[in-house]
Every structure is written in structure tokens, then in C-alpha cells.
C-alpha positions as CSV (number, residue, x, y, z in Angstrom):
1,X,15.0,45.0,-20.3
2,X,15.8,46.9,-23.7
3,X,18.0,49.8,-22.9
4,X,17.1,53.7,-24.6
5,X,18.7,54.2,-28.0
6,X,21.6,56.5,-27.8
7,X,21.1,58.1,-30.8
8,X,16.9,59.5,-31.7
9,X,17.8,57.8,-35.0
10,X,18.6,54.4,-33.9
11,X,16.5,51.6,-33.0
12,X,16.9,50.6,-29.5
13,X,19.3,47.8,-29.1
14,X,21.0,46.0,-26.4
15,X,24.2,47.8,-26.5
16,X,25.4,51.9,-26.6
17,X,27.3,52.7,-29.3
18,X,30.7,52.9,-28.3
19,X,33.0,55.8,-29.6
20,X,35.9,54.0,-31.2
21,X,33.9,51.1,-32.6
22,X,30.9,50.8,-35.6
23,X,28.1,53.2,-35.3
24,X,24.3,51.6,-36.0
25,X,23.6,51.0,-39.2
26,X,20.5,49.5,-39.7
27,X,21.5,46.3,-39.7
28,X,22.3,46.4,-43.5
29,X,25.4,48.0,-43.6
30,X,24.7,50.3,-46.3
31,X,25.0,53.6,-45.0
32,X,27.3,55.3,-48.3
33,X,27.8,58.9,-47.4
34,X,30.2,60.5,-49.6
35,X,32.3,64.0,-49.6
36,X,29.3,66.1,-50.8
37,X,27.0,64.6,-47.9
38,X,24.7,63.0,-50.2
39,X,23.5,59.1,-50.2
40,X,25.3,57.5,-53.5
41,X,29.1,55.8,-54.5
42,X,31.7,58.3,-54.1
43,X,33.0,59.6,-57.5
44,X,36.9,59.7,-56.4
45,X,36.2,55.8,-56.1
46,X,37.8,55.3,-59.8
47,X,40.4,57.6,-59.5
48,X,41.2,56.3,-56.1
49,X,41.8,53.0,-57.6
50,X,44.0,53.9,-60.8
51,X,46.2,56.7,-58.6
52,X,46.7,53.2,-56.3
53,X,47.6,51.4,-58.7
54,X,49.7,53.4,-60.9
55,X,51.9,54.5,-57.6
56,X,52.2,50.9,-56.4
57,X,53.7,49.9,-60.1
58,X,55.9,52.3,-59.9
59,X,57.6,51.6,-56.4
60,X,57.8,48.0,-58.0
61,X,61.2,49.1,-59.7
62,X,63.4,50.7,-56.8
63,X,62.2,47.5,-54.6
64,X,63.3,45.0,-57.6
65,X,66.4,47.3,-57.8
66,X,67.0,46.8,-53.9
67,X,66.3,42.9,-54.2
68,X,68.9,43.0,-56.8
69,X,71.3,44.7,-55.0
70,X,70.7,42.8,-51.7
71,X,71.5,39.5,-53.8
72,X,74.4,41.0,-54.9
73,X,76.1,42.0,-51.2
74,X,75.1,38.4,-50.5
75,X,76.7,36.4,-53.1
76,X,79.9,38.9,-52.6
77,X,78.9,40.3,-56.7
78,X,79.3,43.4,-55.1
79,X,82.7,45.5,-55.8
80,X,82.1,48.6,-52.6
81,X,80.3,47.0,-50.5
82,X,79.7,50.3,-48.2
83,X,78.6,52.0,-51.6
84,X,76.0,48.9,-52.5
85,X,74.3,48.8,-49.2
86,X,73.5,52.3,-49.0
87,X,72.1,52.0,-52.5
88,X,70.0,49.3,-51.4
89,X,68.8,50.7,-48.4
90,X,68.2,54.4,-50.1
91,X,66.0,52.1,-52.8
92,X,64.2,50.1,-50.2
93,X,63.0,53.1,-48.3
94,X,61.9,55.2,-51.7
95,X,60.2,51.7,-52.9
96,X,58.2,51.3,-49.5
97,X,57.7,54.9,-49.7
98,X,56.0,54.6,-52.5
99,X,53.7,52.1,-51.4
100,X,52.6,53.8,-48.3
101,X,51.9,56.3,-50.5
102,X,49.8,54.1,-53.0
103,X,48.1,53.1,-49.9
104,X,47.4,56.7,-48.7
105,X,46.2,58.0,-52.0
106,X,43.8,55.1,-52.5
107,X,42.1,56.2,-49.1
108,X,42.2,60.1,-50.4
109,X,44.6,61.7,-47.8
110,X,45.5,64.6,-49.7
111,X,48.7,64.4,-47.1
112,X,50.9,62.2,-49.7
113,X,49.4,64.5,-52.8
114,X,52.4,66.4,-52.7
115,X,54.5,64.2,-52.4
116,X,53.0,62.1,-55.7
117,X,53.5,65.0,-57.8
118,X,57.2,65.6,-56.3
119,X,58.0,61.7,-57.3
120,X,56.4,62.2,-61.0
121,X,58.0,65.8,-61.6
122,X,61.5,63.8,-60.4
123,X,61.1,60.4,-62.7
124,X,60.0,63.3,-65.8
125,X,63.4,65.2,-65.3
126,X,65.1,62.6,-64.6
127,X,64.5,60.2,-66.7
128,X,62.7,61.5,-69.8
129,X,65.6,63.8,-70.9
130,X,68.3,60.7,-70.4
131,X,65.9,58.5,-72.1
132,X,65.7,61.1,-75.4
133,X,69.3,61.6,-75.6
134,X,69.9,58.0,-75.5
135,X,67.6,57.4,-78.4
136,X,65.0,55.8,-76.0
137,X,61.7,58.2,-77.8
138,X,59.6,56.0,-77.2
139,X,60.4,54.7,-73.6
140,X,60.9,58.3,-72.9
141,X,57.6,58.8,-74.1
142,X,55.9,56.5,-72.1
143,X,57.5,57.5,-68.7
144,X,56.5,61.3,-69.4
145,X,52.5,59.8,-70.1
146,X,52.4,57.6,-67.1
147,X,53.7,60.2,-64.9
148,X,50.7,63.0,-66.3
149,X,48.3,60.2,-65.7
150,X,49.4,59.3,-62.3
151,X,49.7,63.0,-61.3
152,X,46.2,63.4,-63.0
153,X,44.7,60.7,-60.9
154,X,46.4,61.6,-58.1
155,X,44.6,65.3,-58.2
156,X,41.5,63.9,-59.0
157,X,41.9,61.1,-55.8
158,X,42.3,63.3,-53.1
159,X,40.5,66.3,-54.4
160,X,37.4,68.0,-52.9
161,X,34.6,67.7,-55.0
């Protein structure tokens, strides 16, 4: 015997929905609701995806930096020892940071939006200035546009539309 629908909007089916698990659909899976309430794709999806992506490349360099500095301790390269494996450690966590945080802004939480904007207003002045004095223009350049893009992005991600 079929039991009642649990929901007036649902076909009857064999089994309640349950609170933690899937919802009815319809069968076809393609219930799309985005922010505004409205059927349709959600227009953060793009900037979603490039925020994502342009946070995950940049956690690419502490990690490599960290990989570096663990090979070092291990073939004894290292000169301090105590000195190198904080370094590597401090560059690990900021590297996985950052791709928690790639992970985070590609589902919108506008949690980790601050602390996106912190990481590109700390690579600008920290970097872009060392970068020009050293004759770097370019290179400096192109840190200083990444970073508008990813803070850009970022805003646009995990903004109410």
C-alpha cells in the first residue's frame, strides 16, 4: 500500500523524505533554484569558477615552496634546521589555507571573502613594491592584475545578487 506524500507537492512514493538526505525531485533531478528564487543557472556560476581557480593557483607557490623546503631538511641541504621547518610548516598551512579557501569561495560562502581580499592586499604590498624596485615591471605588473582580478571575482562569487 502506497503511503501519503509528505509534501502536497510531491507524488506519492514509497518512502518519506527524510531531513538530512535528498528532497523529491521529480525524478529528473532538475530542480535549479538560484539566490533570487527564480528557476534558471545561477549567474555567480562563472565567477565561482574563475575566483576557484585563481585562489587555488595561487596556494600552488607556498606548497611548492614547502615541498622544497621539506626536500631540503631531508637531504640535510638545510643550514638551521629549527629555522627551515618552521618555514615549511608556516608555508604548508598558508598553501592549504589557500585551498580551503578556493574550495569555499567556489561554493559562495562569503565566510572566506575576507580573508581573499586580506591574501591579495598582502601579495600587492608585498610583493609589487619589491618587484618594482628590483626592476621586475613587468612581473610586478602582473601580480598587481591577478590579484584585482581575483579580488574582483571573489566579490562577484560570494555576493548577493
Amino acid at each position: 500500500m502506497p503511503m501519503a506524500a509528505d509534501d502536497p507537492l510531491d507524488p506519492p512514493s514509497a518512502a518519506p523524505d527524510h531531513p538530512n538526505g535528498r528532497a523529491d525531485d521529480g525524478g529528473d533531478g532538475s530542480r535549479i533554484v538560484s539566490a533570487g528564487g527564480a528557476g534558471g543557472p545561477d549567474p555567480r556560476a562563472p565567477w565561482r569558477l574563475l575566483a576557484r581557480v585563481l585562489v587555488g593557483l595561487e596556494a600552488i607557490a607556498p606548497l611548492a615552496f614547502a615541498l622544497f623546503g621539506l626536500v631540503q631538511l631531508l637531504t640535510g641541504g638545510s643550514v638551521v634546521q629549527r629555522n627551515e621547518t618552521m618555514l615549511v610548516v608556516l608555508l604548508a598551512v598558508v598553501g592549504l589555507a589557500l585551498l580551503y579557501v578556493a574550495y569555499a569561495v567556489g561554493h559562495g560562502r562569503k565566510a572566506v571573502r575576507t580573508a581573499t581580499l586580506l591574501w591579495q592586499a598582502l601579495l600587492v604590498l608585498a610583493l609589487v613594491p619589491a618587484m618594482w624596485g628590483a626592476g621586475q615591471q613587468a612581473l610586478g605588473l602582473g601580480v598587481l592584475i591577478l590579484a584585482v582580478v581575483t579580488g574582483y571575482a571573489t566579490v562577484r562569487a560570494t555576493s548577493d545578487l
